[in-house]
N, CA, C and O of each residue as an XYZ file, in Angstrom:
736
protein
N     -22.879    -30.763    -32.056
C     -22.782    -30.980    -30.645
C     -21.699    -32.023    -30.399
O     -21.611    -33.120    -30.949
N     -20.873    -31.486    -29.461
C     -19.517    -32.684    -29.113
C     -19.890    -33.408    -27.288
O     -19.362    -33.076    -26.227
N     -20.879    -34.361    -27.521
C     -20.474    -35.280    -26.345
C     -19.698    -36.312    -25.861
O     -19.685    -37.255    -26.652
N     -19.129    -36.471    -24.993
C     -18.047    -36.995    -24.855
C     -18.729    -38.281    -24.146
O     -19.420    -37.805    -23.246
N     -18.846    -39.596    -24.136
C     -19.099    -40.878    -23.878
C     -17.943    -42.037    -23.620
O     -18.079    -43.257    -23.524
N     -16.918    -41.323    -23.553
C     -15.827    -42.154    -22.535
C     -16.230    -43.124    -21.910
O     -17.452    -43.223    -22.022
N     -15.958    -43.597    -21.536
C     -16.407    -44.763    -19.921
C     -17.837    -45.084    -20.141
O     -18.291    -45.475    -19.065
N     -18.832    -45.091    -21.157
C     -20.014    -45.061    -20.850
C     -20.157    -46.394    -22.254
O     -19.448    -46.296    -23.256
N     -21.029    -47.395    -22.101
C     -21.500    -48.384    -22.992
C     -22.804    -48.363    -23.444
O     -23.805    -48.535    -22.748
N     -22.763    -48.145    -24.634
C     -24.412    -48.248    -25.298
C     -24.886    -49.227    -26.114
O     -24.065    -49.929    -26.704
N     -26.068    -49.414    -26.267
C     -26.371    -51.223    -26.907
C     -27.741    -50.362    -27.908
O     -28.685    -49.742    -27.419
N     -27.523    -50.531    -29.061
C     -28.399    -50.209    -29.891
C     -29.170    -51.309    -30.697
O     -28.738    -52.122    -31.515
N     -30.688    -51.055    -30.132
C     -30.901    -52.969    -30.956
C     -31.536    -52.228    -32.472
O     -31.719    -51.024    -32.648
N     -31.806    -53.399    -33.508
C     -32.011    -53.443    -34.489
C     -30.838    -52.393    -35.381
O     -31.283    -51.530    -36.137
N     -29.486    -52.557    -35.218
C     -28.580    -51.426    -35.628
C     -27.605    -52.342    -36.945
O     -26.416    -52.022    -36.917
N     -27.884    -53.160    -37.796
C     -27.123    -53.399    -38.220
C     -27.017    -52.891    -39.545
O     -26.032    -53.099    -40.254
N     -28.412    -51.960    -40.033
C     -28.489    -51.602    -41.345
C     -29.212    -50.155    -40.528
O     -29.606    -50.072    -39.365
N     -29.207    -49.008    -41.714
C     -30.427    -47.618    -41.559
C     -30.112    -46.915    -40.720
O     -28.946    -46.607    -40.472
N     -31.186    -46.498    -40.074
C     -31.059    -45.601    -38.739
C     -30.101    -46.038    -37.492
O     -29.265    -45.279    -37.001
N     -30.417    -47.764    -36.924
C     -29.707    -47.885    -35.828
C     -28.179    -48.161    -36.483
O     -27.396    -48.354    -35.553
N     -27.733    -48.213    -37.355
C     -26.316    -48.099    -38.017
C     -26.051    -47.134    -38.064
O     -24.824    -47.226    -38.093
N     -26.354    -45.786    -38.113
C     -25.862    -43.932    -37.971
C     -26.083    -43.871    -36.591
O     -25.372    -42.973    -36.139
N     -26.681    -44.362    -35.793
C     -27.296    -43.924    -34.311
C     -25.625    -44.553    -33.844
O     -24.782    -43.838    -33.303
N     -25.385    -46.234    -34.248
C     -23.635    -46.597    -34.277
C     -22.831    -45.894    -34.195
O     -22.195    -45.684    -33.162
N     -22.664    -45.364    -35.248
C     -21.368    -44.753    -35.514
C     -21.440    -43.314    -34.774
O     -20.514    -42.911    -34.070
N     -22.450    -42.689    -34.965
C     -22.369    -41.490    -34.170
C     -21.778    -41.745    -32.386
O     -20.896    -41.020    -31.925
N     -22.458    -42.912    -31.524
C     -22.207    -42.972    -30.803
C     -20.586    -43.502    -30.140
O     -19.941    -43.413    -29.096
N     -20.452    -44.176    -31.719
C     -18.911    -44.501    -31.424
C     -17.829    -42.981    -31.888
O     -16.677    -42.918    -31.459
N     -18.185    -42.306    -32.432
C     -17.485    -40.953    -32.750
C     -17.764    -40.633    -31.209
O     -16.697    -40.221    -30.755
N     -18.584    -40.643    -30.373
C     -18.177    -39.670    -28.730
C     -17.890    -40.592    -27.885
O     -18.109    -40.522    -26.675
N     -17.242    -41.766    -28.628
C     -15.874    -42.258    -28.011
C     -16.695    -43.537    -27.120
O     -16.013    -44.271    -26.405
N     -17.981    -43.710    -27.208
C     -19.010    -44.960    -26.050
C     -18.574    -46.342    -26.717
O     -18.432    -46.519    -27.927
N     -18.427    -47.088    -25.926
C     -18.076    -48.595    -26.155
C     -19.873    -49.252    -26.670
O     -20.693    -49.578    -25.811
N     -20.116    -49.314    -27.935
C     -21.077    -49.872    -28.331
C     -21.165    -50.755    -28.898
O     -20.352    -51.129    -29.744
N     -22.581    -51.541    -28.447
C     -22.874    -52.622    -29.330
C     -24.183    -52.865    -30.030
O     -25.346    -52.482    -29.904
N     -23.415    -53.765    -30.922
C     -24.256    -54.027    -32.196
C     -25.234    -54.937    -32.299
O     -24.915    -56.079    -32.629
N     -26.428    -54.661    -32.075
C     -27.430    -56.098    -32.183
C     -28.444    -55.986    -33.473
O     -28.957    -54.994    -33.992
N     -28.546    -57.530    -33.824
C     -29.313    -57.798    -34.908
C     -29.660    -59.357    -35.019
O     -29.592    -60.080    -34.025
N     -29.989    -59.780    -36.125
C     -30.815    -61.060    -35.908
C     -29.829    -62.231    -36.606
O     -30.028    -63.445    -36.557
N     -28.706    -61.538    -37.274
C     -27.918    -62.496    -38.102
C     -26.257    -62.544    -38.109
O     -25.791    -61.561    -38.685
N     -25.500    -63.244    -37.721
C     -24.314    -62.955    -37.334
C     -23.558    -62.273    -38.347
O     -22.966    -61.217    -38.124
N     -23.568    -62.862    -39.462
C     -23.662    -62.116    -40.661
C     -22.947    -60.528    -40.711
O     -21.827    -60.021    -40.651
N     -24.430    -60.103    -40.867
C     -25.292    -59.326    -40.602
C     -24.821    -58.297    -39.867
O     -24.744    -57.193    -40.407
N     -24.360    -58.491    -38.299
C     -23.678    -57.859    -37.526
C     -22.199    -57.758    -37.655
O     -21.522    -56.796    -37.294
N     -21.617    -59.240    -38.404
C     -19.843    -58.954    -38.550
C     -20.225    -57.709    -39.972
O     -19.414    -56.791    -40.091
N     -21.056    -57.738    -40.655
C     -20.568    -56.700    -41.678
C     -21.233    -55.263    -40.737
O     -20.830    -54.387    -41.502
N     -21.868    -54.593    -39.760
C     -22.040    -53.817    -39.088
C     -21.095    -53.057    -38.789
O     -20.786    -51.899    -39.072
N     -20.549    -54.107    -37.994
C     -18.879    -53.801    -37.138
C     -18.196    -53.122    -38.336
O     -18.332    -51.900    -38.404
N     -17.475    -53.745    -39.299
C     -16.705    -53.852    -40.210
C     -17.110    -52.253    -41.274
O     -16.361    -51.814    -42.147
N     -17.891    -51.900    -41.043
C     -18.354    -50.571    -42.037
C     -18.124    -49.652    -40.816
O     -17.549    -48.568    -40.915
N     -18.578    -50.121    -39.731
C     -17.981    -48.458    -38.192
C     -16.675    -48.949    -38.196
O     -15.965    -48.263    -38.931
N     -15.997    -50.007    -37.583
C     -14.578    -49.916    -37.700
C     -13.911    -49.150    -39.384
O     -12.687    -49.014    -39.359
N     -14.292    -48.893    -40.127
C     -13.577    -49.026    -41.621
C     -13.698    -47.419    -41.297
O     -12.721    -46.813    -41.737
N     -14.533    -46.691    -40.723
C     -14.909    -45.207    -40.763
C     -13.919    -44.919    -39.805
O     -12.971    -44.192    -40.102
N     -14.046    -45.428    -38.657
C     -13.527    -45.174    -37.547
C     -12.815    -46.602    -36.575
O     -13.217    -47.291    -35.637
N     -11.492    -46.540    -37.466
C     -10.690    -47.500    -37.046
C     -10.369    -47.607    -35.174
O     -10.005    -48.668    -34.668
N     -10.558    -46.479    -34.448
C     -10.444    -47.084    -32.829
C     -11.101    -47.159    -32.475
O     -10.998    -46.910    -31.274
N     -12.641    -47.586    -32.974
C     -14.009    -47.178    -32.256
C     -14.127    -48.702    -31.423
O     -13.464    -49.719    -31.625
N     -14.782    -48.557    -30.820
C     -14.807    -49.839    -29.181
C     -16.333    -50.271    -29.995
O     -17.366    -49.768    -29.554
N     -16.378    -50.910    -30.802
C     -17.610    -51.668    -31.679
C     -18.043    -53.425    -30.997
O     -17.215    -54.300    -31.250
N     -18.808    -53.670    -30.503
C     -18.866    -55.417    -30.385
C     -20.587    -55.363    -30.763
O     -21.489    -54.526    -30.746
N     -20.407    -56.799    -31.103
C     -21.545    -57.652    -31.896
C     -22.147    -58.253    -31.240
O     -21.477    -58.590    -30.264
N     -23.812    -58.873    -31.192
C     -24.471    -59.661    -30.772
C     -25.821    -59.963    -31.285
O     -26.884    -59.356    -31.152
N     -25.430    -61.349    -32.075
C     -26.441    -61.568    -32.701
C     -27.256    -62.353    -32.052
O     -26.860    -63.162    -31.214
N     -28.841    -62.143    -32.473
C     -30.036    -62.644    -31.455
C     -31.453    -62.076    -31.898
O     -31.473    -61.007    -32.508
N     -32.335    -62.573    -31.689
C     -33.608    -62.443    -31.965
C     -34.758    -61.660    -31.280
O     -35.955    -61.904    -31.434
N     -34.166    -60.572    -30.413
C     -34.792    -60.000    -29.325
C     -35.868    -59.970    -29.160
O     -36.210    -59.586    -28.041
N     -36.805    -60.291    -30.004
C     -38.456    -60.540    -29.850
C     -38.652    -61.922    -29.566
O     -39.760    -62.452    -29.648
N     -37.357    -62.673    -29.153
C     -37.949    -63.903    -28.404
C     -37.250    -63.861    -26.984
O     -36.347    -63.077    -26.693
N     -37.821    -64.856    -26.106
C     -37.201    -65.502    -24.713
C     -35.956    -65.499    -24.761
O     -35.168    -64.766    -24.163
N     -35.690    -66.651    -25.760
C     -34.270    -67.053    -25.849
C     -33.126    -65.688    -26.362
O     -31.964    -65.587    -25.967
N     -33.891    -64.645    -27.411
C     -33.201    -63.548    -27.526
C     -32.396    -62.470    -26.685
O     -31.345    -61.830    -26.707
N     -33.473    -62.654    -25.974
C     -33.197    -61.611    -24.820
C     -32.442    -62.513    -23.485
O     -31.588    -61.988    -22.769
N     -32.774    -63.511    -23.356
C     -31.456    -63.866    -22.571
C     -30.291    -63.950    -22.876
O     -29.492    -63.719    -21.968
N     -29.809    -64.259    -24.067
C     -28.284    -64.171    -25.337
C     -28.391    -62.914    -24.370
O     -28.102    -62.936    -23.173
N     -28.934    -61.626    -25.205
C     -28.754    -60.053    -25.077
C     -28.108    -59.552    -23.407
O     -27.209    -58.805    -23.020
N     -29.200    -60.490    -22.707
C     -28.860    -59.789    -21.123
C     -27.473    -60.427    -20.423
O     -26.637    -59.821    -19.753
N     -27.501    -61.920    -20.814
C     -25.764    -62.439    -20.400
C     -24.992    -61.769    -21.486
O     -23.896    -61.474    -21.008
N     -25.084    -61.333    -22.943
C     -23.913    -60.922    -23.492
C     -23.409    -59.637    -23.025
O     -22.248    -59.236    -22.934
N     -24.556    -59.055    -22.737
C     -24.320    -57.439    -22.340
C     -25.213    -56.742    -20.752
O     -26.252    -56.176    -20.413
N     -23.999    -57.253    -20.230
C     -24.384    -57.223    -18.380
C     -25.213    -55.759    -18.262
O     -26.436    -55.687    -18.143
N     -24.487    -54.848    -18.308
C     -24.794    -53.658    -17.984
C     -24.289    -52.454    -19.507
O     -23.574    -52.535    -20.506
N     -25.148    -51.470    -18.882
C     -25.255    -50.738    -20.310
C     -25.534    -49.087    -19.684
O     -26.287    -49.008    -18.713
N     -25.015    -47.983    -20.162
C     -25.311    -46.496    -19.950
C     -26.599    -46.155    -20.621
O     -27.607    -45.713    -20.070
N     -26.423    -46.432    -21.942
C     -26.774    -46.081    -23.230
C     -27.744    -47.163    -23.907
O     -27.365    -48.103    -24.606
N     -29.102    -46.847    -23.559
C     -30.078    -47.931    -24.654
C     -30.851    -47.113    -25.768
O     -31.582    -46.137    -25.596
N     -30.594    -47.594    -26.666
C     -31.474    -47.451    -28.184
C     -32.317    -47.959    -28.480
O     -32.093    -48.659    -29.468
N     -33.690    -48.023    -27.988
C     -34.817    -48.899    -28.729
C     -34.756    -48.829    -30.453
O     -35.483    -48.069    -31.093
N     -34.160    -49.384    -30.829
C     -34.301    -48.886    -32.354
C     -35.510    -49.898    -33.247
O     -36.313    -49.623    -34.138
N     -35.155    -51.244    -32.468
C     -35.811    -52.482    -33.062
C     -37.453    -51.733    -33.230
O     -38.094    -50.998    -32.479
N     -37.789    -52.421    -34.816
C     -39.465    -52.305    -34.987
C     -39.173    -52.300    -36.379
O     -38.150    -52.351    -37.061
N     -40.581    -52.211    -36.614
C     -41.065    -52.013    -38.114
C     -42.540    -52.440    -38.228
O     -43.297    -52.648    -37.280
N     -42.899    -52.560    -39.879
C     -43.985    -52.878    -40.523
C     -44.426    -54.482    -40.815
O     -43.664    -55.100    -41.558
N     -45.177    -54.940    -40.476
C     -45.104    -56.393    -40.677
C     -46.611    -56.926    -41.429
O     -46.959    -58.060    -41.756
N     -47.463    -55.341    -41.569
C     -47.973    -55.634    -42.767
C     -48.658    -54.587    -43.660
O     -49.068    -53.581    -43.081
N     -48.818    -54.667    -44.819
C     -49.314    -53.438    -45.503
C     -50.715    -54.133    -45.828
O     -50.582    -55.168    -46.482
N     -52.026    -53.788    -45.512
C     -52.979    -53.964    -45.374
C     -54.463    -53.008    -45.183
O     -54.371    -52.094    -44.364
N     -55.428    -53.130    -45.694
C     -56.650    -51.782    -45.101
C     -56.763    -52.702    -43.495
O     -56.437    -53.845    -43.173
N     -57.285    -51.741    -42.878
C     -57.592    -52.283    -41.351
C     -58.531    -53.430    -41.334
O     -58.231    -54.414    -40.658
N     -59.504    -53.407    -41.928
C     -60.586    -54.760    -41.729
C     -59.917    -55.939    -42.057
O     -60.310    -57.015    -41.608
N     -58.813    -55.839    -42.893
C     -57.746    -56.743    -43.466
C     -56.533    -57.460    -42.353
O     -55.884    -58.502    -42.435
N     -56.566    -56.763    -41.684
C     -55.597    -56.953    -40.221
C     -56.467    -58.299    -39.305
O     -57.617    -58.329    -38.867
N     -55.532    -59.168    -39.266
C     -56.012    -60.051    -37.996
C     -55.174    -59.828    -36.777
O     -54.150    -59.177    -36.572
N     -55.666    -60.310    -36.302
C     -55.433    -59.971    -34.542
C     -54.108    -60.493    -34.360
O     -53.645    -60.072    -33.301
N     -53.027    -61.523    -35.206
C     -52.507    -62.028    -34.760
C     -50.787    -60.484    -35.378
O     -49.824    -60.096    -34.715
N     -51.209    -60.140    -36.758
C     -50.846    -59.319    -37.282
C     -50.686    -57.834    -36.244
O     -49.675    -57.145    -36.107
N     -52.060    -57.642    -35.597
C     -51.833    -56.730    -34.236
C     -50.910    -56.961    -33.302
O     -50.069    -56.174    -32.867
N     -51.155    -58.373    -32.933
C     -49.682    -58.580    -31.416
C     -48.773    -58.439    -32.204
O     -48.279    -57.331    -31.996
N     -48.041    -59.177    -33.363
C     -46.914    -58.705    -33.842
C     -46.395    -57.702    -33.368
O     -45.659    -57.494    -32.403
N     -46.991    -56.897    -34.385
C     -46.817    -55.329    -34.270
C     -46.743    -54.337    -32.884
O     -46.150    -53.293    -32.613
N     -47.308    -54.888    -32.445
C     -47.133    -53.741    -30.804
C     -46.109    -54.684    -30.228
O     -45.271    -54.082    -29.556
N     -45.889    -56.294    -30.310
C     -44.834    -57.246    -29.817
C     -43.800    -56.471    -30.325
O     -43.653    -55.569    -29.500
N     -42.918    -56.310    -31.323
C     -41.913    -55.989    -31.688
C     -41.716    -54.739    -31.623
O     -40.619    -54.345    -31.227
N     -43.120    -53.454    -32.140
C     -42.595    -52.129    -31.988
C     -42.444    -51.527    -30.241
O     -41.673    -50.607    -29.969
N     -43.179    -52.114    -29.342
C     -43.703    -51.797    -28.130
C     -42.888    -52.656    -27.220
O     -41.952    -52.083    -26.663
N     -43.126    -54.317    -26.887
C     -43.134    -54.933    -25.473
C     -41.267    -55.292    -25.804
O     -40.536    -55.495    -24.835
N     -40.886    -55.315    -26.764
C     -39.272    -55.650    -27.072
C     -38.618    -54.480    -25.857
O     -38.109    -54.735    -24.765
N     -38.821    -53.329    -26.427
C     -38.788    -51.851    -25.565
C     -38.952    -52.093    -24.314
O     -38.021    -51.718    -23.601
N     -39.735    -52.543    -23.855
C     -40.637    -52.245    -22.692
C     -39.543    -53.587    -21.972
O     -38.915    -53.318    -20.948
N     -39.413    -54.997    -22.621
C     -38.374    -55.569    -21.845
C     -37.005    -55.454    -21.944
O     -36.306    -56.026    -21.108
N     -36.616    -54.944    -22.641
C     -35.490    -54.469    -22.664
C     -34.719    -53.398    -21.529
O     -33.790    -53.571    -20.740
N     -35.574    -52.229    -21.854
C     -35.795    -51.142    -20.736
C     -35.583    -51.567    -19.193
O     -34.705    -51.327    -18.364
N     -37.127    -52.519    -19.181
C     -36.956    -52.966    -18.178
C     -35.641    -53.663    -17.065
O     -35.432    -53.786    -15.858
N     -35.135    -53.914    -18.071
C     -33.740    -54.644    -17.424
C     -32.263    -53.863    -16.822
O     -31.394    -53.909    -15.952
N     -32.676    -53.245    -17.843
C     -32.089    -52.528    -17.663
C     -31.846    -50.969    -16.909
O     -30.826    -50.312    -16.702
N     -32.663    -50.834    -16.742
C     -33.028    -49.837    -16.003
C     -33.059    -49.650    -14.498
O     -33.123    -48.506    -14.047
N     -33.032    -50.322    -13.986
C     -32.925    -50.655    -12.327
C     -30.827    -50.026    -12.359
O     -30.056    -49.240    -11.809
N     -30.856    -50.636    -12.966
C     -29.181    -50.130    -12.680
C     -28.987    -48.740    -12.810
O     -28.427    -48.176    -11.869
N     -29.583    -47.606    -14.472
C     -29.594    -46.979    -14.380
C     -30.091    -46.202    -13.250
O     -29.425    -45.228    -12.900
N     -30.772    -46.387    -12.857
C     -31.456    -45.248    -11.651
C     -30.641    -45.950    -10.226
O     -30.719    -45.258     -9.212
N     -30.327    -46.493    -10.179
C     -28.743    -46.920     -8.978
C     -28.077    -46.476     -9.222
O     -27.733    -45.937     -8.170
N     -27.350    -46.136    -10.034
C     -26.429    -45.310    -10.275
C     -26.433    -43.632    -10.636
O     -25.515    -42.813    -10.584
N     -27.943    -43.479    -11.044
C     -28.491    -41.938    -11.187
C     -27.880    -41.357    -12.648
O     -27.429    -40.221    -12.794
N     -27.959    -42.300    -13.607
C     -27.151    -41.921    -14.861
C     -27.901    -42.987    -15.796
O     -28.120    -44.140    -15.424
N     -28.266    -42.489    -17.029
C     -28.984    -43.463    -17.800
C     -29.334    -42.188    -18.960
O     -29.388    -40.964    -18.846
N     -29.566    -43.269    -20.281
C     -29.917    -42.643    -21.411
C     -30.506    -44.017    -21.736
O     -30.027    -45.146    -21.631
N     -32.120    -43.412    -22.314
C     -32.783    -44.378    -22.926
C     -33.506    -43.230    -23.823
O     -33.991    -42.133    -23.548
N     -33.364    -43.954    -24.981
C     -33.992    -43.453    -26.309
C     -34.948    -44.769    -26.792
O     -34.719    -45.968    -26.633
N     -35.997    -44.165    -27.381
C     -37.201    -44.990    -28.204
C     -36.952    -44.325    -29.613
O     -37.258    -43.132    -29.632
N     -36.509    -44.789    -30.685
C     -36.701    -44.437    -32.172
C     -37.842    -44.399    -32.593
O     -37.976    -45.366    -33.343
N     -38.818    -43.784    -32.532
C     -40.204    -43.833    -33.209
C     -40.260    -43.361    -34.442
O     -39.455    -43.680    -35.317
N     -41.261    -42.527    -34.606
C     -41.965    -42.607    -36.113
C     -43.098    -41.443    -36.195
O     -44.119    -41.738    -35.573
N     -43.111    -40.491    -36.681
C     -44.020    -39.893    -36.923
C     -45.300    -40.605    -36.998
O     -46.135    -40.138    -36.224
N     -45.742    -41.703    -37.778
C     -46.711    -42.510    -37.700
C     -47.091    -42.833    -36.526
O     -47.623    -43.943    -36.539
N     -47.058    -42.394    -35.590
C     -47.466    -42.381    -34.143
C     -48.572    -41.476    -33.383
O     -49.301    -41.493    -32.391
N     -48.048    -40.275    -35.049
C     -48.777    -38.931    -34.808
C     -49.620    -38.919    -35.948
O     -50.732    -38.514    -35.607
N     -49.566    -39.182    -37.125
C     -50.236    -39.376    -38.348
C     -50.209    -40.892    -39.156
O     -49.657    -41.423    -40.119
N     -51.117    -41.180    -38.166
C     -51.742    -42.566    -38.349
C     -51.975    -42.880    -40.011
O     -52.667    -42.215    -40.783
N     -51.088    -44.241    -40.351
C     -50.888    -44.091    -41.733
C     -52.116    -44.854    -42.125
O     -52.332    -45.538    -41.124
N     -53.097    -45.146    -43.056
C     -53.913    -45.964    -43.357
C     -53.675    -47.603    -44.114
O     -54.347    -48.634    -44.081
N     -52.695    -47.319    -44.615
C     -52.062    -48.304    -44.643
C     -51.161    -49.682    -44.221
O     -50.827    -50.735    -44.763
N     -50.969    -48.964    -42.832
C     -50.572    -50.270    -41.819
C     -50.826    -49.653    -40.408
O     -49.895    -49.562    -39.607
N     -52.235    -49.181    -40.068
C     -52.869    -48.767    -38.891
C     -51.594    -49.791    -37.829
O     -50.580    -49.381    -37.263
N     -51.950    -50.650    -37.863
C     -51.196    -51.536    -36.427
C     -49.705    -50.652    -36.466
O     -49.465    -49.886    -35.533
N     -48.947    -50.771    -37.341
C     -47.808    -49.745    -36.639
C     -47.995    -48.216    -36.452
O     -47.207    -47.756    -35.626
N     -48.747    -47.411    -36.948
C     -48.759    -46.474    -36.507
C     -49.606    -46.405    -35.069
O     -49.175    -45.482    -34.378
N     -50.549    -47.039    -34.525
C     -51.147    -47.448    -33.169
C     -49.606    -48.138    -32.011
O     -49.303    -48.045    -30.822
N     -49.129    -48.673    -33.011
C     -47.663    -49.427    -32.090
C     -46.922    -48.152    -31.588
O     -46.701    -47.918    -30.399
N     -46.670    -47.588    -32.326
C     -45.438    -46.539    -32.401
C     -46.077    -45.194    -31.454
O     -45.361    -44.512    -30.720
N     -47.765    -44.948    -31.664
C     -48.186    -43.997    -30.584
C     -48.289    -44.873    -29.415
O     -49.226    -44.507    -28.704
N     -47.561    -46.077    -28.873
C     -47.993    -46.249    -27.890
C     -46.592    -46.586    -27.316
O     -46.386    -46.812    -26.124
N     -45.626    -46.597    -28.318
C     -44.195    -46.279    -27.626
C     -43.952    -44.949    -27.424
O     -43.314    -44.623    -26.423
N     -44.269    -44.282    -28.044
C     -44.575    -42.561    -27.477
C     -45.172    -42.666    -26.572
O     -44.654    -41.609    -26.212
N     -45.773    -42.900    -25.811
C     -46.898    -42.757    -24.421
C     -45.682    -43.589    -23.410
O     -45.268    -43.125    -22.348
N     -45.248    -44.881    -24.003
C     -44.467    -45.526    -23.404
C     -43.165    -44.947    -22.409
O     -42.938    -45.308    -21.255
N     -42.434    -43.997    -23.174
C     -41.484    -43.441    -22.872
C     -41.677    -42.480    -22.465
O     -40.664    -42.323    -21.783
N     -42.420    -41.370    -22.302
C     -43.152    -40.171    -22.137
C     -43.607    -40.933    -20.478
O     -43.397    -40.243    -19.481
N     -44.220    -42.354    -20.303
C     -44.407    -42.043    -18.965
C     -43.480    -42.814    -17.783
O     -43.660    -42.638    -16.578
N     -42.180    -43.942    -18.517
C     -40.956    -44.170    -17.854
C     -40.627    -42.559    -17.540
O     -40.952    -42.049    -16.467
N     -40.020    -41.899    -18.484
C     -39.551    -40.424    -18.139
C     -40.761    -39.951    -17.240
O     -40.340    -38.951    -16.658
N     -41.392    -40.068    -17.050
C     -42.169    -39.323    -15.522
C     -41.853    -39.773    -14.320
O     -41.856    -39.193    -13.234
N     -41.468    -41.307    -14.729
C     -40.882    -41.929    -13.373
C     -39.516    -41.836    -12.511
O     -39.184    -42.193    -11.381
N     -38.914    -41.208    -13.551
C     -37.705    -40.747    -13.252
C     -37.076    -39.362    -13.109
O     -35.991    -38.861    -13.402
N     -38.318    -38.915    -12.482
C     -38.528    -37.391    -12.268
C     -37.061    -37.439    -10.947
O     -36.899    -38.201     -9.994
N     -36.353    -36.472    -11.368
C     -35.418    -35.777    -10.449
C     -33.627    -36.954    -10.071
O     -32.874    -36.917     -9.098
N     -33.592    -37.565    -10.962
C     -32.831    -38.814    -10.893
C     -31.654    -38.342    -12.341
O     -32.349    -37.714    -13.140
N     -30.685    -38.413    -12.694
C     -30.184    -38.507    -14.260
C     -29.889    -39.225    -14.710
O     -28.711    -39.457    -14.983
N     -31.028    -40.026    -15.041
C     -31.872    -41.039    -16.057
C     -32.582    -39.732    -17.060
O     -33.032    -38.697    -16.569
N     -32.570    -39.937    -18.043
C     -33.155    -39.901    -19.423
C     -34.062    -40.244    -19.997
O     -33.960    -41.455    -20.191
N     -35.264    -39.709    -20.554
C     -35.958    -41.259    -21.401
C     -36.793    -40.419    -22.517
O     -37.713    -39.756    -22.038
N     -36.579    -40.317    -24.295
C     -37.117    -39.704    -24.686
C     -37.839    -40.201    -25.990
O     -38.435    -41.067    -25.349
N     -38.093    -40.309    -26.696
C     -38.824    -40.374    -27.992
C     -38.102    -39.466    -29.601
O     -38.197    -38.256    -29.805
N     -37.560    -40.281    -30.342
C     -36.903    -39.273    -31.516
C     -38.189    -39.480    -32.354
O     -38.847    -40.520    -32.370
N     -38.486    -38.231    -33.119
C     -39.807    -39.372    -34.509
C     -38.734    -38.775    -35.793
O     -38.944    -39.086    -36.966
């Protein structure tokens, strides 16, 4: 599929290694001015530096930050005013455990980072999209959303509830072209 993303800016969080690093480069191949977020400056100059090396004219910028905090997400929202293109990519596992083994604090984690990161992020962004009637928002999920792993119940409960998450923004934006979908 050849889409063309000219004029359009996308911000992919957790992209500096894996999935949100191909979700990168793909988006810089249809030509979108994207950026790179992650937790380590590091981290993100070697990001850049592997999409530029593939694709020497690609419109690549960096921003390093902690998006599961206050202070993260304000860096994120003054570095990057406005945006076409959001990638929930940020999440993961934060513990491998049987369930009786899970404390509560191990639970907020987990829906904190796989779920409310999303949910403020989105949020911010999104008022613009639907002003303007143009928006793409993607949630990276996880099959474990659908086949609850036994091994780290809290993210697979996280991840079915960013599926529900996005499943019911996209209801809200019935008849508008805004976007909002779920990859697993």
């Amino acid at each position: 599929m050849n889409l063309d993303l000219t004029n359009r800016v996308a911000l992919v969080t957790g992209s500096t290694a894996g999935i949100g690093l191909a979700v990168v480069r793909e988006l810089a191949r249809m030509n979108a001015t994207v950026w790179i977020s992650g937790r380590t400056q590091e981290r993100v100059t070697a990001a850049i530096a592997t999409v530029c090396a593939d694709q020497p004219t690609a419109r690549v910028h960096g921003m390093a930050a902690d998006v599961t905090t206050p202070e993260g997400l304000a860096q994120l929202f003054s570095t990057v005013s406005s945006l076409d293109v959001l990638v929930n990519n940020l999440g993961g596992v934060n513990a491998f455990k049987p369930f009786e083994s899970l404390t509560d604090q191990e639970w907020l984690r987990a829906f904190d980072t796989n779920v409310m990161t999303g949910v403020r992020i989105t949020r911010h962004y999104l008022p613009a999209m639907r002003a303007g009637n143009w928006g793409r928002v993607v949630f990276i999920s996880s099959e474990s959303g659908y086949q609850i792993p036994p091994e780290f119940i809290q993210y697979g409960v996280a991840k079915a509830a960013e599926i529900a998450l996005a499943r019911g923004i996209a209801e809200s934006l019935l008849a508008t072209g805004v976007t909002v979908n779920s990859v697993l």
